[in-house]
N, C-alpha and C positions, 0 to 999 in steps of 0.2 A: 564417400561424401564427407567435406570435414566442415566444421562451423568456424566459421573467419570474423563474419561482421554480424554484429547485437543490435539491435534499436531496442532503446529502454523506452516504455512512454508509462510517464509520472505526473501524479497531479500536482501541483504549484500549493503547496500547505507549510504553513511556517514550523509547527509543533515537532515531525517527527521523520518527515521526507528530505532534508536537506541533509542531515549525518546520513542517516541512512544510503543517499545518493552516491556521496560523498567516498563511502566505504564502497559502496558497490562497486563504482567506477574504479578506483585504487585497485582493487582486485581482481575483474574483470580488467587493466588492463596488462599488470602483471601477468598476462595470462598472453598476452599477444592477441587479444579481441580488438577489432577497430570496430569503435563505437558511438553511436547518433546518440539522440535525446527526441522525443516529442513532448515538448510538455504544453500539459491542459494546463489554460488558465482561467476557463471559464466553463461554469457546468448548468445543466438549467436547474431550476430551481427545485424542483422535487426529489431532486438526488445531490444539494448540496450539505453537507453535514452542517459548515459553516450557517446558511440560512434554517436549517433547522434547531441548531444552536439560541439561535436569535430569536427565534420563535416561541422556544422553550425556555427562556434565562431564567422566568420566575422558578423553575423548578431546581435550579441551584441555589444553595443556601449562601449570604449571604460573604461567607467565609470565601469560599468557591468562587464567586464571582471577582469579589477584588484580585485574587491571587490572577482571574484569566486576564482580566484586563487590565495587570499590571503586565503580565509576561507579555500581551500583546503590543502595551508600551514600550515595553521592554527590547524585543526584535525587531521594533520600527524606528527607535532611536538608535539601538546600536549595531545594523547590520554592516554599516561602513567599517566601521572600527573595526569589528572579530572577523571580517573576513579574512585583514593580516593575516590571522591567528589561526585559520583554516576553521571555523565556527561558522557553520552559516544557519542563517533565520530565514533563508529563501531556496527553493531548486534552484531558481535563476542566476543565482548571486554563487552558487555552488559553481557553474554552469559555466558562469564568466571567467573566471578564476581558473579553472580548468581548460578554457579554450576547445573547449566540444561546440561540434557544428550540433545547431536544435533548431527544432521551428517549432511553431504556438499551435495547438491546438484549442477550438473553441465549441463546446457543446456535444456535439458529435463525430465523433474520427471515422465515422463509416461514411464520411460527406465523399464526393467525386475526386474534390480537390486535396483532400488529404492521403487517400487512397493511390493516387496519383504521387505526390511526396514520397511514401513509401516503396511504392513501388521499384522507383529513380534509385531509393536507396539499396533495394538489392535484399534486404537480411539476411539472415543464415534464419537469424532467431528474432522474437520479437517478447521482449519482458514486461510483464505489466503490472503496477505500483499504483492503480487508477481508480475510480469512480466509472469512466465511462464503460458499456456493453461493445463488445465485439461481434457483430455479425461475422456470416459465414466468410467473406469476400477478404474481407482483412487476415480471417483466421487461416485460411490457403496460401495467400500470401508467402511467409517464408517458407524455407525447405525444411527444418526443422519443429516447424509451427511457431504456436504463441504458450508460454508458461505465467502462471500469476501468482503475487504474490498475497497471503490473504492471512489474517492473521487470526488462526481459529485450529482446532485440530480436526479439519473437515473429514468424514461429512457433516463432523457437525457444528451446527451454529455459522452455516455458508448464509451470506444475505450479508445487508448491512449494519452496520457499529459491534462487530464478534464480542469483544470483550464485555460493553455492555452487557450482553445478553447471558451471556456467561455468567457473569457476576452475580447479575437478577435471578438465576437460574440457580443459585448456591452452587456453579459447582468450584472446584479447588483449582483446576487446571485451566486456564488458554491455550494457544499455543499460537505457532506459524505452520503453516501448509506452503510448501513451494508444489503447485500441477499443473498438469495439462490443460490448454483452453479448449473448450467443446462449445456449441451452442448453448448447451443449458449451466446457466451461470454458477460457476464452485462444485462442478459435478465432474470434471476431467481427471484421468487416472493420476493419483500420486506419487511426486516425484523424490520430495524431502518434507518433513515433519520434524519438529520440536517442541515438547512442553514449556508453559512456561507458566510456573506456579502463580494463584493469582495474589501476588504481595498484598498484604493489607487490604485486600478486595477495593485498592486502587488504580481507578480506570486510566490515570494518567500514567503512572508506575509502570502499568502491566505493557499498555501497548511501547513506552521506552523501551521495557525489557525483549519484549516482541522485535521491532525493528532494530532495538541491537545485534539481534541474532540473525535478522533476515539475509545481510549479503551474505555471508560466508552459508548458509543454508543454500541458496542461490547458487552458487559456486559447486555446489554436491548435487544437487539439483541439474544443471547444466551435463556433467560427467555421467549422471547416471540416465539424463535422458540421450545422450549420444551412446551408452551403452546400453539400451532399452532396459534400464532396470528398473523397477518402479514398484511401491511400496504396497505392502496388504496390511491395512488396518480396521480397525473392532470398532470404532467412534458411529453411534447412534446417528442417523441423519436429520437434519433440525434444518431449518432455511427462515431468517427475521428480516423485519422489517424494519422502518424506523421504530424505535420505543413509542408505547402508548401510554395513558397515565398509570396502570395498572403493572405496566412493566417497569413504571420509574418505581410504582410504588414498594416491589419486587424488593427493587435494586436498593433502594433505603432499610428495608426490611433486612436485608443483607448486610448490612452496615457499608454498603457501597460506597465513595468516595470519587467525586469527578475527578480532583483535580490534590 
């Protein structure tokens, strides 16, 4: 059985998904992969980092705040211009440029009609850079399953915002986990892993450095799940949630750094 065709499905984020994208595809197609896109552009509200962001502004300091919403000025003024320059401030705008067939996903990918799209497509494999849950139905789907990509040295600190939580946590290390998708979320055998020290216990920094590393992790990840090899590691099991105030307060304690 050999792996031919990839569906990537990635959430639509200006900050750190569009290089990353960008690389992955590059690489993946050097490889002779023929490859789709699903990207989510809309997620509901309880699992939007974006709206909890929003939610929580007062809890970055004042510093913090200008720098986000300059940058966000920033990739909404100049996503025409750098995309020249192979820079992109969007998946989308990655997406154009490259001339990959995609379609939009919106809230749930376990919907009939989406399931259905994939289907059509066939996969071998199916990579995930997402917010959304995969049920069982999606997860059968390819021959080779679904791999995610998660930025954490799981098992621990599986859930959502890793590096946050990490940070708040003192500890020194993040990392990327490339595994296996199973029903229970961040719990599938390990395929590829990286450290990645937590810079200046900067949450903006760490996860750059993170998704710097993630395609080519991806890429080893990929080889070693076609050659069923898969990692044994010591990392304590943790599973977060969105931060509380207690965990922001953590993270200041820490000398934490959003941005």
């Amino acid at each position: 059985m050999k792996l031919k065709k990839i569906l990537i499905i990635i959430d639509e984020t200006n900050f750190y998904h569009p290089k990353f994208f960008y690389d992955l595809y590059k690489k993946l197609k050097s490889k002779n992969y023929k490859i789709s896109v699903g990207l989510i552009t809309k997620v509901k509200e309880k699992n939007s980092i974006e709206k909890y962001l929003f939610k929580n502004i007062l809890k970055l300091n004042l510093k913090e705040i200008i720098k986000l919403v300059t940058k966000k000025i920033f990739f909404t003024l100049a996503k025409k211009i750098c995309s020249k320059y192979n820079i992109f401030f969007s998946v989308k705008s990655a997406i154009l440029k490259l001339n990959i067939k995609f379609f939009e996903i919106k809230y749930d990918i376990n919907k009939t009609k989406y399931l259905n799209k994939i289907a059509k497509i066939e996969p071998d494999l199916i990579i995930s850079s997402c917010s959304l849950i995969f049920k069982k139905k999606i997860l059968l789907l390819p021959k080779f399953g679904c791999i995610n990509r998660h930025s954490s040295l799981l098992p621990s600190n599986g859930g959502v915002y890793p590096v946050f939580h990490s940070i708040s946590k003192g500890e020194k290390y993040s990392g990327v986990t490339i595994h296996c998708m199973t029903s229970k979320i961040d719990q599938g055998k390990i395929l590829a892993q990286k450290k990645i020290f937590n810079k200046d216990n900067n949450l903006s920094k760490i996860y750059k450095d993170c998704f710097a590393n993630s395609a080519q992790l991806i890429v080893i990840a990929i080889d070693n799940l076609v050659n069923k090899k898969f990692l044994k590691v010591k990392h304590n099991k943790s599973y977060n949630s969105f931060p509380n105030n207690d965990d922001w307060k953590l993270f200041r304690k820490n000398n934490g750094k959003f941005i």
